[in-house]
Steps between C-alpha positions, in 0.01 A plus 500: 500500500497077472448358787365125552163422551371486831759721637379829688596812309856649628473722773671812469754589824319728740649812584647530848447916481155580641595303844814626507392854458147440735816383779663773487219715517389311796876535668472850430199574707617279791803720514296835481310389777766427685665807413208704583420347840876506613488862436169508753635326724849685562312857522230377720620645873322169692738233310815746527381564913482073507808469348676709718346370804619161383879628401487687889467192626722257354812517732748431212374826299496709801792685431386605103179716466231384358520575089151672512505665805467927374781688564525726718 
């Protein structure tokens, strides 16, 4: 291709893919994490036994029971 002298060669465009794809990838763990420790978290009996402590105590949501409390 002609181009004048003294000009750098033409640059080609640079695809936009592999950091697109790499964030996404990186998006994706973040949410498994998440997912993951959420799931941890709600079937551990200490936060479910703090979170009911906390809902027993709160005056407004006295009347309601507390949405982890076992049934009985």
């Amino acid at each position: 291709m002609w181009r004048p002298t003294g000009q750098p060669p033409a640059r080609r465009g640079v695809s936009a893919l592999p950091a697109v794809l790499i964030g996404c990838g990186f998006a994706l763990v973040v949410v498994i994490v998440l997912v993951i420790g959420g799931v941890v978290l709600i079937n551990s009996t200490t936060f479910r036994q703090s979170v009911c402590n906390t809902w027993n105590n709160n005056p407004q949501d006295a009347q309601t029971p507390c949405p982890f409390q076992p049934s009985q």
